[in-house]
C-alpha positions in Angstrom: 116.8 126.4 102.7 117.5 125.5 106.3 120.8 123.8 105.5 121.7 126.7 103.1 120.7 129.3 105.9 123.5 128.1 108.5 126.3 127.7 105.7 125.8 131.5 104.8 125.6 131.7 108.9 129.3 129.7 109.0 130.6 131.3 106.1 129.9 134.9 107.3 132.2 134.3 110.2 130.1 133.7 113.1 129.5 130.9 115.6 127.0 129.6 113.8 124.8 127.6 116.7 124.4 131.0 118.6 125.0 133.2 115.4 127.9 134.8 117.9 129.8 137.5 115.8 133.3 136.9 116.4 134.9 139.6 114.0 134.6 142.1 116.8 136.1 139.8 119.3 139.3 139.2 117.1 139.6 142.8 116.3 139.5 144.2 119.9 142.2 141.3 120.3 144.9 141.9 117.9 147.1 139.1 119.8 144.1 136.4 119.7 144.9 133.7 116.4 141.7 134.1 114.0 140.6 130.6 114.6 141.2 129.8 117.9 137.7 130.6 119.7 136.2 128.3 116.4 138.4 125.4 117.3 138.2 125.4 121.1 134.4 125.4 120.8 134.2 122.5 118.2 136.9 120.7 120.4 134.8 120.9 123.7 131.7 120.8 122.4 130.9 120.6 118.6 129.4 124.5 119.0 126.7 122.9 121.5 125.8 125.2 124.7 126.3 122.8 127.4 124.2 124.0 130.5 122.8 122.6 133.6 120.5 120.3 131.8 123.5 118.9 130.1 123.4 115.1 131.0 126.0 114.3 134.0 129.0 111.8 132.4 128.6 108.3 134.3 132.5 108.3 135.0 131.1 111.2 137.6 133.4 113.9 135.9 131.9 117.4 136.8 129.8 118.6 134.1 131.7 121.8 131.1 129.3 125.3 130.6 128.4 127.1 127.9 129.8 126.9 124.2 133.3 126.5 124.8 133.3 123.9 127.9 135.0 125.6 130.5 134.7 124.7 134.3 133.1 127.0 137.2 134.6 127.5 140.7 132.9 124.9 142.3 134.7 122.3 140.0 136.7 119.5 141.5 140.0 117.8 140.4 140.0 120.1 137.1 141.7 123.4 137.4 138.4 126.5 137.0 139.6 127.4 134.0 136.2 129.5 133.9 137.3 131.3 137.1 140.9 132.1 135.8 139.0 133.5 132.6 136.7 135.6 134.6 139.5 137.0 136.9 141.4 138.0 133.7 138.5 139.6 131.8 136.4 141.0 134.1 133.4 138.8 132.9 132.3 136.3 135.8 131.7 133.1 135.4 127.5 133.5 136.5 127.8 135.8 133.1 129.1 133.3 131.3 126.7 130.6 131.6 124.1 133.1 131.0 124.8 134.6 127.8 127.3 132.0 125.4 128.2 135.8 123.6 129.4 136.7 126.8 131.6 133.5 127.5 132.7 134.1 123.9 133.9 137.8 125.1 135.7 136.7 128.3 137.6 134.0 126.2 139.1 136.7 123.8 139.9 139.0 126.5 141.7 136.5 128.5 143.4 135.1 125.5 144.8 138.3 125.0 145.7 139.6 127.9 147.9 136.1 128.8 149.9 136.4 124.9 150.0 140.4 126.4 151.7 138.7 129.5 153.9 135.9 128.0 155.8 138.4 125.6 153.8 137.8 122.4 154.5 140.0 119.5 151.7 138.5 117.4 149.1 136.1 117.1 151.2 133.8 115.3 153.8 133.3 117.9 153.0 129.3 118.4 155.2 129.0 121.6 153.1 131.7 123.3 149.9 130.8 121.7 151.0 127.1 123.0 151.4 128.0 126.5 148.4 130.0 126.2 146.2 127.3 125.6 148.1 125.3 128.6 147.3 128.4 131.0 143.8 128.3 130.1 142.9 124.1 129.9 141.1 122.5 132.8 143.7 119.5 132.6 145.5 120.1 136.0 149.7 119.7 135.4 149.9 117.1 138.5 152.2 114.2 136.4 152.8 112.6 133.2 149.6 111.3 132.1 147.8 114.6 132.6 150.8 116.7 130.8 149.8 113.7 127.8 146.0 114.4 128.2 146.5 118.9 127.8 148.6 117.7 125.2 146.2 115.8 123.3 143.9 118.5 123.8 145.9 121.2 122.5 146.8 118.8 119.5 143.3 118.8 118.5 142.6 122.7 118.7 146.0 123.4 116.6 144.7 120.6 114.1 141.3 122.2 113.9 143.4 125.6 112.9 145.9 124.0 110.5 143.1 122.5 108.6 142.3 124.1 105.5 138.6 122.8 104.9 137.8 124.0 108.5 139.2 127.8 107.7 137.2 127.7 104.9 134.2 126.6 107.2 134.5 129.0 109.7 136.1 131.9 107.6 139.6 132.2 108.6 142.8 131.5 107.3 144.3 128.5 107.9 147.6 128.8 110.5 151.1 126.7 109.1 151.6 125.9 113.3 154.7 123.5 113.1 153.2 120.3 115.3 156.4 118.2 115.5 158.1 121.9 116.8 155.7 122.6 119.5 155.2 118.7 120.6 158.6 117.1 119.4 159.0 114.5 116.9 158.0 111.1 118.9 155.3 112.6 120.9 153.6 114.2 117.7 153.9 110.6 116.3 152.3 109.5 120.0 149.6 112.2 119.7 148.7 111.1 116.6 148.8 107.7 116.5 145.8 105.2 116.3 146.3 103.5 119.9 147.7 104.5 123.0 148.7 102.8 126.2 149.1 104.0 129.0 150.7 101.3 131.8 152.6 101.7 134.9 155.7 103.5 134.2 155.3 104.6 130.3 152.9 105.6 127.8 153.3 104.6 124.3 152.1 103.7 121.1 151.5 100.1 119.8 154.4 100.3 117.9 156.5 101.1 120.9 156.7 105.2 120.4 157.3 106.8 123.9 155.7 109.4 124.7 157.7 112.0 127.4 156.4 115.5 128.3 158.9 118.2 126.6 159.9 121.1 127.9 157.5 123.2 126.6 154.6 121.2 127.1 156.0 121.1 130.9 155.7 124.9 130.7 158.1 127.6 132.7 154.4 128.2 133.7 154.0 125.0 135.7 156.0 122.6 138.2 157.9 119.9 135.7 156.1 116.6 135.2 156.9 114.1 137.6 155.4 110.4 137.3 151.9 109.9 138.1 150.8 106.0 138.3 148.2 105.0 136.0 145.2 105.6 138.8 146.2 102.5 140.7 142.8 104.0 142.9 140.5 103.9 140.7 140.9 100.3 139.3 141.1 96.6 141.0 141.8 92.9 141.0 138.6 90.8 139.1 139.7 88.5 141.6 139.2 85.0 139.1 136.0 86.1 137.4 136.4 86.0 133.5 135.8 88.2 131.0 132.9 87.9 129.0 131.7 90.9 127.8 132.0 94.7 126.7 130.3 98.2 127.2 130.3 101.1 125.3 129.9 104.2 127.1 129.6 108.2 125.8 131.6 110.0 128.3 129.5 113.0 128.3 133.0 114.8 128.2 136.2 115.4 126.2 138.7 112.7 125.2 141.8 115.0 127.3 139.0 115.5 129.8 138.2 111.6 130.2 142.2 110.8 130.3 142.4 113.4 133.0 139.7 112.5 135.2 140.7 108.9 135.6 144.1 110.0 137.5 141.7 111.7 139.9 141.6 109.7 143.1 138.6 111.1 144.2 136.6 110.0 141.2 136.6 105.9 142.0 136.0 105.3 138.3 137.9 103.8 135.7 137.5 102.4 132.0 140.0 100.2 129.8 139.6 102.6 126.8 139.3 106.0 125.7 138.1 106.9 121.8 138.8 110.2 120.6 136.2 111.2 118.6 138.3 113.0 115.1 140.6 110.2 114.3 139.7 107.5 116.6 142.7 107.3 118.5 142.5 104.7 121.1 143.7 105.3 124.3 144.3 102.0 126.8 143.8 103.1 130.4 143.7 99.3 132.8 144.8 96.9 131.5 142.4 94.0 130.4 143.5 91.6 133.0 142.3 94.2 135.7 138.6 95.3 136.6 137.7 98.4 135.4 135.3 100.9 137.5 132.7 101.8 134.5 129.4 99.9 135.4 129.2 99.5 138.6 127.8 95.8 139.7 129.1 94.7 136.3 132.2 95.7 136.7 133.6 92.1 137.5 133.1 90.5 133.6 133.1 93.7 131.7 135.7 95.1 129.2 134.6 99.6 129.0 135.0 101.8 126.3 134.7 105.6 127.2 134.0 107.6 123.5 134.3 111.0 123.3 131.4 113.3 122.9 128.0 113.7 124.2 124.8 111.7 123.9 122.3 114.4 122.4 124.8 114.9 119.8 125.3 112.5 116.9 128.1 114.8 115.5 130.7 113.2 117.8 129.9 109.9 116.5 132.1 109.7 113.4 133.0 107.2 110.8 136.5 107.1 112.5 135.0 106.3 115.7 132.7 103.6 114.9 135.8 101.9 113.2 138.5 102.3 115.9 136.0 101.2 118.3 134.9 97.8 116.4 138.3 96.7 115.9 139.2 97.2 119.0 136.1 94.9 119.7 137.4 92.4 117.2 140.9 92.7 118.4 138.5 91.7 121.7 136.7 89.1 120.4 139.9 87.6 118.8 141.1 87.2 122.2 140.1 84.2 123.2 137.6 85.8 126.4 134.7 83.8 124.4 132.8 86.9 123.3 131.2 85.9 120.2 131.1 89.0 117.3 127.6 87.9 116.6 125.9 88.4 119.9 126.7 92.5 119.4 123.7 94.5 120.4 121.9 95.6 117.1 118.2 96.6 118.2 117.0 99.9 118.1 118.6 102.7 119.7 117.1 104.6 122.4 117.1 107.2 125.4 116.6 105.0 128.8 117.5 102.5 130.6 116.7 98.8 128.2 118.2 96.1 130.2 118.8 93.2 127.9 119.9 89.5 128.9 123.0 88.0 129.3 123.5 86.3 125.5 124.1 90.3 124.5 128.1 90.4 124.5 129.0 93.7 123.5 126.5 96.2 124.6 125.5 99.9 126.2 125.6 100.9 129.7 121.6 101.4 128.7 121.3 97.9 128.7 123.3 96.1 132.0 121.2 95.6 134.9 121.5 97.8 138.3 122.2 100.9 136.3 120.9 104.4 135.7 123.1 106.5 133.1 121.1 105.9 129.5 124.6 106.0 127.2 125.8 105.5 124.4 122.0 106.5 124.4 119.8 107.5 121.1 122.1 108.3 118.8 124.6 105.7 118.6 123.8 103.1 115.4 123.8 99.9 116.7 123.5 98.3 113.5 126.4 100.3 111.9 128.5 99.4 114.9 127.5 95.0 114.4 127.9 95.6 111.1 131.9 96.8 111.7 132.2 93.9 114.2 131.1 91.2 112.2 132.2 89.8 108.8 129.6 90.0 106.2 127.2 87.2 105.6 127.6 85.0 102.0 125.1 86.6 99.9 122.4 84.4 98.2 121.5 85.8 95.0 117.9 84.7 93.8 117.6 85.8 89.6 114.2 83.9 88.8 111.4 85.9 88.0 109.4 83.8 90.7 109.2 81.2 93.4 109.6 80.6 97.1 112.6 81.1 99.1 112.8 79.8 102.9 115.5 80.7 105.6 117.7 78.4 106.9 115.3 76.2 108.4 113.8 75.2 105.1 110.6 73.8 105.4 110.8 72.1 108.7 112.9 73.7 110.8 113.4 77.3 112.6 116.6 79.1 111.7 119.4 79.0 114.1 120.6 81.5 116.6 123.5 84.3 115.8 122.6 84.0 112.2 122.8 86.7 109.3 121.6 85.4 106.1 121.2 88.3 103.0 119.3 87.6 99.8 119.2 89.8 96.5 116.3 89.2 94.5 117.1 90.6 91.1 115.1 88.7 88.1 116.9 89.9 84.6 114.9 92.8 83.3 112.9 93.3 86.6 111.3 96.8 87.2 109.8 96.5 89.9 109.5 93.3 93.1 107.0 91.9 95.1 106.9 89.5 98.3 104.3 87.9 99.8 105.2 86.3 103.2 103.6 82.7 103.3 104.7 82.2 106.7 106.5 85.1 108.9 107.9 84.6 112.3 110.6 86.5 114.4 111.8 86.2 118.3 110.3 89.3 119.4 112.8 92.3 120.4 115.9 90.0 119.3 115.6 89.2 115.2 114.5 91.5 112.9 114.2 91.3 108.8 115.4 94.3 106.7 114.1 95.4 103.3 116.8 97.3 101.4 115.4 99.2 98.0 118.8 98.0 96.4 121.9 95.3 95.9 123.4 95.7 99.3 122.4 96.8 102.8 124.0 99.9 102.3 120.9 100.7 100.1 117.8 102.7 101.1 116.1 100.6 104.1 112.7 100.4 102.9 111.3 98.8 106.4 112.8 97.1 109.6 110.0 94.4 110.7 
C-alpha cells in the first residue's frame, strides 16, 4: 500500500517527497518547461530536503538547502544562486529553507521571469531555457573546468527531461531538447562519455575527445572562458611515498558541484576521481602520480574517489556507480601499486567512524585512522562493491546426499588469508538441506561465512555468521 500510495503521489504530478503541487506553479509560469523543477530537484538531491542537519561533505564544500539544492548568501566560492532566486521572486532565501513549497514557488518565478528577460517566446526555446539554467547554477563561470562542470550539470537536468520513463514518472511530457545542438558534437560525446580527465592544459575523454567550452555554454551572459589550471592549490608532491591504497568517499554534494569546488583555492582539498552517480562517468581530477588532499594524514599512500550523492540516501548509489567505480579500482589494482583486489573492505556497513588496519586496501574514509567524516557511511554495500572488484571464486559443487566437507585447510590446517571459497550443496532430488557444523571457527570482524537459500550468492542470504 505504502509503495502504491507514493506512485499515485508521482503520477498525480506532484513532488512526491513533500507532496508539493506543481501544476499551479507551471501554470502561473507559462514560460517554465513542464519538467524542469522535477529534474533539478532529482539532479541536486533525489527529491530529499537538504537542511542544516544535512551532513557537511568532507571535501569542506558548503552545504545545498532545501529540495532543489540551492546555495544561501553566506556561501563561498559558489555563486548564491538562492539569493539571485530570491531577488528575482520576491521570496527570500530564510523562506526558502523554511517551507520546500515555498523554494518550489521562488524557482518558478525566477525561472520565468529570466526566459521573460532573455527573449523567450516559449517554454521550449532550448537556447533560452539553456542559458537559463546557466543564470541560475551555483557553478561560478571563472575558467574551463567550471564552464565543463555547469555543463555537466545542465546535461543531466536536460537528460532527466528528454527521458521518457521519467515524464511518465513525474507526469509530464517528455521535451525532444537537441543535446549535440545546445553542447556541440565533441563535447556531447565528452559529457557523456564513461571517463574524463582533466590535466593541465585539456580535458578529454579516454579516447582522446576534447572537450572546449562553446559559445553558448560561454554565455553572452558571462565573461568567455579562459584557462583555469587543474587546482594546482589544492594538490601536492607524495614526495617518494608509494601508493598503496584507495578510499571511497560520498561527497555529500553534486558531481558538477564536486568538479567545481576543487578549482576553489580556498578549499585546500582535492580527490583523484569524481563518479557521477546516473551513468557512472568518471571524472580524473590529480593525477595518480600526485597526492591528493581527501583524507587528511593519509593523504601520502592513498588513491580518493569522490561519488556523487549523499550518505542518508541509498538512491544515489546505483548499479552504474558501483561498476564504474570497481573498474576503476581494478584498472587500479592492475597497476602494478601492489593493492591486492582481495584485501577490499567487505564487513558490514555502518554510520561512524570504524578504523580498520592496514591489510584493508581499498576502503572508506570511515575506516582510516585520524579522521572524523563517517562516508561512504551506512548505505554503501561493501560486499556488492568486493564482489565487482574481485573475480569470482571456482565453485565446488557437492551432489551427495551426505558427508563432510572441510575448507581449505582440510583436516589439519587453518585456511589461508584473502581466500573466497563457494560451495553448492545440491544432492539430486533434494527438498530440503541441513548442516551441522562439527567444528566452526572465524577471525573475528575479518572472515565471515554466508548462507545463500539458492545456486549462487546472488540468492536470498539466509544468514551472515
Amino acid at each position: 500500500m505504502r509503495i502504491l500510495l507514493l506512485w499515485m503521489l508521482i503520477l498525480s504530478g506532484t513532488l512526491f517527497s513533500q507532496n508539493i503541487d506543481l501544476k499551479a506553479y507551471y501554470d502561473s509560469n507559462p514560460l517554465v518547461p513542464k519538467g524542469i523543477i522535477e529534474a533539478v530537484a532529482y539532479s541536486n538531491t533525489r527529491f530529499n530536503v537538504l537542511t542544516e542537519q544535512t551532513m557537511a561533505s568532507c571535501t569542506g564544500m558548503p552545504k545545498a538547502y532545501g529540495i532543489l539544492g540551492m546555495f544561501d548568501e553566506n556561501v563561498s566560492y559558489f555563486k548564491s544562486n538562492g539569493r539571485i532566486i530570491a531577488e528575482l521572486s520576491g521570496i527570500s532565501t530564510s523562506e526558502q529553507k523554511e517551507h520546500p513549497q515555498k523554494q518550489v514557488e521562488a524557482y518558478a518565478i525566477a525561472f520565468q521571469q529570466l526566459m521573460h528577460e532573455f527573449g523567450a517566446l516559449s517554454s521550449e526555446d532550448q537556447s533560452i531555457v539553456f542559458q537559463t539554467l546557466c543564470q541560475l547554477s551555483e557553478i561560478p563561470d571563472s575558467g574551463k573546468v567550471n564552464l565543463f562542470a555547469r555543463d555537466a550539470q545542465i546535461y543531466q537536468i536536460l537528460r532527466f527531461m528528454n527521458d521518457p520513463q521519467q515524464a511518465q514518472t513525474h507526469d509530464f511530457s517528455a521535451h525532444s531538447y537537441d543535446l549535440e545542438e545546445l553542447f556541440g558534437q565533441e563535447n556531447l560525446e565528452a559529457l557523456s562519455s564513461s571517463k574524463i580527465i582533466i590535466g593541465e592544459n585539456t580535458i578529454r575523454t579516454a579516447t582522446g575527445i576534447s572537450y572546449e567550452p562553446s559559445p553558448l555554454s560561454r554565455s553572452v551572459q558571462y565573461t568567455p572562458a579562459t584557462w583555469t589550471p587543474a587546482a594546482t592549490c589544492n594538490f601536492s608532491s607524495r614526495s617518494g611515498t608509494a601508493v598503496s591504497a584507495i578510499t571511497i568517499h560520498t561527497v555529500q554534494g553534486t558531481y558538477a558541484g564536486c568538479i567545481s569546488w576543487f578549482q576553489n583555492c580556498s578549499a585546500s582539498v582535492s580527490a583523484h576521481y569524481v563518479v557521477r552517480s546516473s551513468d557512472g562517468q568518471v571524472t580524473q581530477m590529480v593525477d595518480e602520480a600526485d597526492k591528493a588532499w581527501h583524507v587528511g594524514s593519509e593523504n601520502p599512500y592513498t588513491i580518493g574517489y569522490e561519488h556523487e550523492g549523499y550518505i542518508d540516501n541509498p538512491s544515489w548509489y546505483t548499479d552504474a556507480m558501483y561498476v564504474a567505480s570497481a573498474a576503476l579500482s581494478r584498472d587500479i589494482i592492475n597497476s602494478g601499486y601492489g593493492i591486492p583486489a582481495s584485501r577490499t573492505f567487505f564487513g558490514n556497513a555502518g554510520s561512524v567512524v570504524n578504523v580498520v588496519g592496514n591489510c584493508t586496501k581499498i576502503k572508506g574514509h570511515q575506516h582510516y585512522p585520524n579522521q572524523t567524516h563517517t562516508d561512504p557511511g551506512l548505505n554503501w554495500n561493501w560486499e556488492k562493491y568486493y564482489r565487482l572488484i574481485n573475480n569470482n571464486p571456482t565453485i565446488q559443487s557437492i551432489t551427495t546426499s551426505s558427508g563432510t566437507f572441510y575448507d581449505s585447510g582440510n583436516t589439519t590446517a587453518n585456511y589461508s588469508d584473502d581466500e573466497r571459497l563457494i560451495w553448492v550443496i545440491e544432492p539430486s532430488n533434494a527438498t530440503s538441506v541441513t548442516l551441522n557444523f562439527t567444528s566452526f571457527d572465524l577471525e573475528t570482524d575479518w572472515d565471515f561465512l554466508f548462507l545463500y537459500d539458492g545456486n549462487s550468492i546472488d540468492a536470498p542470504l539466509i544468514g551472515k555468521y
